[in-house]
PASEBA-1860 file (N, C-alpha, C; in nm, 3 decimals):
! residues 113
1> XXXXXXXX> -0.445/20.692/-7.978/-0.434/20.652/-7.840/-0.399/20.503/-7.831 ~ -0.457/20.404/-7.905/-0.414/20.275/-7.929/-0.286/20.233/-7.932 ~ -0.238/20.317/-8.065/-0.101/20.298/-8.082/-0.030/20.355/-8.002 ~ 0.001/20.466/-7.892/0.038/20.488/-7.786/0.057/20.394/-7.684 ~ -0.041/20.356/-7.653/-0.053/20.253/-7.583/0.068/20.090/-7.609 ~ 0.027/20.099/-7.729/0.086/19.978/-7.776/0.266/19.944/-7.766 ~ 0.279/20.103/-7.788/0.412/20.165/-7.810/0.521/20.172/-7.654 ~ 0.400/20.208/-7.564/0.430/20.240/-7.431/0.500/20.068/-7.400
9> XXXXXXXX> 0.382/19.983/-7.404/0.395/19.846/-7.378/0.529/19.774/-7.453 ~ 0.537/19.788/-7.572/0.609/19.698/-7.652/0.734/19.808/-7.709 ~ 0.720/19.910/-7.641/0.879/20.004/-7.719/0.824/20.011/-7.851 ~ 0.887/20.188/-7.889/0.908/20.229/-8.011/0.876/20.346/-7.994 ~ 0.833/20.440/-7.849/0.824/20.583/-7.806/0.977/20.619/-7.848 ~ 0.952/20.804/-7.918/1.102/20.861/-7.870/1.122/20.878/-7.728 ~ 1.292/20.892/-7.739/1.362/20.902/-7.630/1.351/20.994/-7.546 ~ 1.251/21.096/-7.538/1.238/21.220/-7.451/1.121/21.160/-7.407
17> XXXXXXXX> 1.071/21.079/-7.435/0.873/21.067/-7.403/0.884/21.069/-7.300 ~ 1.005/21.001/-7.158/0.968/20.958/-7.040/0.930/21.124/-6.974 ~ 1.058/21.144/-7.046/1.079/21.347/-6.966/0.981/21.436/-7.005 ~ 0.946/21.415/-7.127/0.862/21.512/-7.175/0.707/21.529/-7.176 ~ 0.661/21.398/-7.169/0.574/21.353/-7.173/0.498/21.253/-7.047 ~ 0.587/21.175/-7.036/0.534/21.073/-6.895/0.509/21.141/-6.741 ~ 0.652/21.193/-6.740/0.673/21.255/-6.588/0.591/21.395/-6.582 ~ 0.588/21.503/-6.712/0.461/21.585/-6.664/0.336/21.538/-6.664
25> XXXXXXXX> 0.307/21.434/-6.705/0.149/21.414/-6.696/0.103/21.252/-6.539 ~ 0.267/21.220/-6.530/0.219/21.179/-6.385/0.258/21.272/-6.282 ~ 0.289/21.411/-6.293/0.272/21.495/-6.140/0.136/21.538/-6.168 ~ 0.065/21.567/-6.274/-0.038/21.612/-6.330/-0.136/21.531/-6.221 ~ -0.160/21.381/-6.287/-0.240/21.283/-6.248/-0.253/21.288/-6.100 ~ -0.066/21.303/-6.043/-0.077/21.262/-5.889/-0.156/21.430/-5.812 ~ -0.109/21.512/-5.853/-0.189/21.634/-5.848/-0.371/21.660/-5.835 ~ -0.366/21.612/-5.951/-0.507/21.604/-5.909/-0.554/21.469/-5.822
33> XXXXXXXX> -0.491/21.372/-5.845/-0.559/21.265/-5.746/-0.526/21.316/-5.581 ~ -0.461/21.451/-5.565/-0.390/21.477/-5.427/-0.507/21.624/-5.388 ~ -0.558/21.651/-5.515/-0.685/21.780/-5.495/-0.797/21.728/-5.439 ~ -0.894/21.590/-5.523/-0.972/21.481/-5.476/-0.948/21.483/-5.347 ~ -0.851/21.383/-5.279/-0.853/21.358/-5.185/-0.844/21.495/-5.101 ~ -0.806/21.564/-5.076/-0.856/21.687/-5.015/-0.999/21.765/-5.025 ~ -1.035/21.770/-5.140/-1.120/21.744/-5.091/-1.195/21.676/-5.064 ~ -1.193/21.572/-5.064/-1.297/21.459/-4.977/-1.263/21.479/-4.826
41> XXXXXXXX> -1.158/21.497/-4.781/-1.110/21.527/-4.704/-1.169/21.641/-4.613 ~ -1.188/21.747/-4.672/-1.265/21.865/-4.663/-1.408/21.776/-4.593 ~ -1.483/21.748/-4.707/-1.599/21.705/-4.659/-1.637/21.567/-4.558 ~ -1.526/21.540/-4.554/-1.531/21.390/-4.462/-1.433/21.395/-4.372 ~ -1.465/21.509/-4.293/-1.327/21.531/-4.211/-1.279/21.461/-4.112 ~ -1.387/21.366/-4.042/-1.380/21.248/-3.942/-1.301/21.128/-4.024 ~ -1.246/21.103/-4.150/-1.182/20.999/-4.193/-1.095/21.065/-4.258 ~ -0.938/20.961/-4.259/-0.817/21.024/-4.254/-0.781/20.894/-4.366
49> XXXXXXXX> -0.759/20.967/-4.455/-0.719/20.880/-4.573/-0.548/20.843/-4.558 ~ -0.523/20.719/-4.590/-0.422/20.701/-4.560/-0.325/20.614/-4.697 ~ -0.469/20.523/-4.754/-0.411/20.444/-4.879/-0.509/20.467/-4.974 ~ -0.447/20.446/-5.135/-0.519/20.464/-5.229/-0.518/20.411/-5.273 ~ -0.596/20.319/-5.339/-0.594/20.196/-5.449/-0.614/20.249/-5.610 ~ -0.527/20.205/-5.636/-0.539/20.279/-5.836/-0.569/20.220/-5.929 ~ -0.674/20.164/-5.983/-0.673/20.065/-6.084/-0.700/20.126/-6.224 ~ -0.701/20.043/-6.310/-0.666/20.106/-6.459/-0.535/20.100/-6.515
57> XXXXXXXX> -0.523/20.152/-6.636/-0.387/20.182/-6.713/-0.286/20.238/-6.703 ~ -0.345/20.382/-6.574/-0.247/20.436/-6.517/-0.230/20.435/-6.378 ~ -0.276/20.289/-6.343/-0.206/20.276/-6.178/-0.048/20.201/-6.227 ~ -0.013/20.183/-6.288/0.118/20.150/-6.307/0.207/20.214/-6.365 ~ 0.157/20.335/-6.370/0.253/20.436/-6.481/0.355/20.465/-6.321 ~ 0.494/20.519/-6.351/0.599/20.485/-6.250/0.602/20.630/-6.211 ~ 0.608/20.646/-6.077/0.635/20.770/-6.017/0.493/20.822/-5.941 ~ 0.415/20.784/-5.954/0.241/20.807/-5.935/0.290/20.787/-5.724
65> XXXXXXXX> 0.348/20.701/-5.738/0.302/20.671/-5.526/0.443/20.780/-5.511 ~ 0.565/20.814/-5.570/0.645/20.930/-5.539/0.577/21.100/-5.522 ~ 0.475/21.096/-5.632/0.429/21.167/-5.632/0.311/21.272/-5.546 ~ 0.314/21.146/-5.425/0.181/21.138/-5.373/0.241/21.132/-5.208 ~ 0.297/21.242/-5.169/0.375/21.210/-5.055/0.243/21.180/-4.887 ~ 0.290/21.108/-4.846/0.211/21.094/-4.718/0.078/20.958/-4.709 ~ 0.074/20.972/-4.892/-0.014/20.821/-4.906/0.035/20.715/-4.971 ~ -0.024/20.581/-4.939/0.022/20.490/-4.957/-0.057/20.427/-5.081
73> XXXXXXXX> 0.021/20.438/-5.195/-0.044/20.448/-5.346/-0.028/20.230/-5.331 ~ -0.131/20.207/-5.392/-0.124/20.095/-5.465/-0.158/20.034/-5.563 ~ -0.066/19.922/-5.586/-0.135/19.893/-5.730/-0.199/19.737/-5.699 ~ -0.278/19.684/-5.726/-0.322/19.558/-5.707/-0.349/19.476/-5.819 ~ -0.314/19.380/-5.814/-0.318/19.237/-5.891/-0.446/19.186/-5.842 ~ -0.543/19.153/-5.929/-0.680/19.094/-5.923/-0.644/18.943/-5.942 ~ -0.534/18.907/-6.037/-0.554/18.770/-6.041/-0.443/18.701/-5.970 ~ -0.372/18.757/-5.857/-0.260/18.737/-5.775/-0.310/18.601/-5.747
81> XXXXXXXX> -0.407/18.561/-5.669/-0.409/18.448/-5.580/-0.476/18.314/-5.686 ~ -0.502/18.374/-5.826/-0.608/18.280/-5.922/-0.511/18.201/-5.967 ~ -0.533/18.037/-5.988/-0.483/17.930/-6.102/-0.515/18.006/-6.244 ~ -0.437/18.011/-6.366/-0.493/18.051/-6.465/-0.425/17.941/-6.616 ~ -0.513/17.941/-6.666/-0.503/17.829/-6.769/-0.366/17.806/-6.824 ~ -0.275/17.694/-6.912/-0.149/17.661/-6.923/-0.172/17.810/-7.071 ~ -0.238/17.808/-7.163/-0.281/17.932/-7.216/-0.281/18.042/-7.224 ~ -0.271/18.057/-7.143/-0.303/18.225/-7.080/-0.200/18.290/-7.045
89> XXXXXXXX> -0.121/18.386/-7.101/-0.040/18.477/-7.152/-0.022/18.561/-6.990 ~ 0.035/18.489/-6.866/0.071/18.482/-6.730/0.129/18.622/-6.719 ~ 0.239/18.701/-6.760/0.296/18.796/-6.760/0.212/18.907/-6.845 ~ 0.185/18.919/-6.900/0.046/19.013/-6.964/-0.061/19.022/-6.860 ~ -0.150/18.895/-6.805/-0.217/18.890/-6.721/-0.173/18.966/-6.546 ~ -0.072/18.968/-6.559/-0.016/19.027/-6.395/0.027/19.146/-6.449 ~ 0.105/19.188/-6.570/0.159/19.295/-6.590/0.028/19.416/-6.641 ~ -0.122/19.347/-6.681/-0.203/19.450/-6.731/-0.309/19.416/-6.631
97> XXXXXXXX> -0.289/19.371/-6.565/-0.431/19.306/-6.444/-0.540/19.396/-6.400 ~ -0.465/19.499/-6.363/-0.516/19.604/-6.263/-0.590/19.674/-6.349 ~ -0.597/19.691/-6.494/-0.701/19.715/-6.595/-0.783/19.655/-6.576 ~ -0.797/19.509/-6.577/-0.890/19.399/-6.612/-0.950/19.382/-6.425 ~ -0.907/19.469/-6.381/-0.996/19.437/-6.219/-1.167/19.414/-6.278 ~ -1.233/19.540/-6.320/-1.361/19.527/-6.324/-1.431/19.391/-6.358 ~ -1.323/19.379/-6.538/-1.363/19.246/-6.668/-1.401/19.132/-6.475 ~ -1.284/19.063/-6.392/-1.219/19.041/-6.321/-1.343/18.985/-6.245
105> XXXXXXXX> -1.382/19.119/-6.142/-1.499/19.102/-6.079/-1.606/19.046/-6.110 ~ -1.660/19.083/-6.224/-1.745/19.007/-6.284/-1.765/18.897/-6.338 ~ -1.657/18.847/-6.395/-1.637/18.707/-6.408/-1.649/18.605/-6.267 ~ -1.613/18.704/-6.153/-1.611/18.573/-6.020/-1.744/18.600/-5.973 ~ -1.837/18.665/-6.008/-1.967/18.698/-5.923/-2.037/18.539/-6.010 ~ -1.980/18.483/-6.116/-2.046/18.343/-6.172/-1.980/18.246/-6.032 ~ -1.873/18.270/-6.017/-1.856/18.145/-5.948/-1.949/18.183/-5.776 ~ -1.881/18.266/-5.748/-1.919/18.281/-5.576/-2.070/18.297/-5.581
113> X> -2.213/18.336/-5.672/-2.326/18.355/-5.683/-2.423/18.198/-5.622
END
């Protein structure tokens, strides 16, 4: 799974992976994230879901908000509005962010506490 990962990020997947592999397992993902919300839906029938926030590894996998007709999929940047050190690997940090939401949160509960 590592090296998958790694592979996804930095190239070296075969050439079918997007077809064979990516796009069935994001109708998959958007599928079930579209069962969830129904039912929550079901049980919370006075609130009308409208946006979804996705965080993790696979809120950026491509096709996920196509997949998901009628809601408004997003992906969010945790460190959008932050200064971050001359150090700090800027495009990694925005391009993997939405992983690092939680790491993220917790690090600012030192400052705002």
């Amino acid at each position: 799974m590592e090296d998958a990962g790694r592979m996804q990020r930095f190239g070296g997947l075969p050439e079918s992976y997007e077809t064979e592999v990516l796009q069935p397992f994001v109708e998959d993902l958007a599928g079930e994230l579209m069962r969830a919300l129904d039912f929550f839906q079901t049980s919370m029938s006075d609130i009308s879901v409208q946006r979804v926030v996705v965080f993790g590894s696979g809120a950026s996998l491509p096709g996920i908000a196509s997949n998901m007709p009628g809601i408004q999929v997003e992906n969010p940047d945790p460190f959008r509005d932050m200064s971050l050190a001359p150090g700090v690997n800027q495009r990694l940090i925005h391009q993997e962010g939405s992983s690092l939401a939680v790491a993220c949160g917790l690090a600012l509960r030192r400052f705002t506490a």
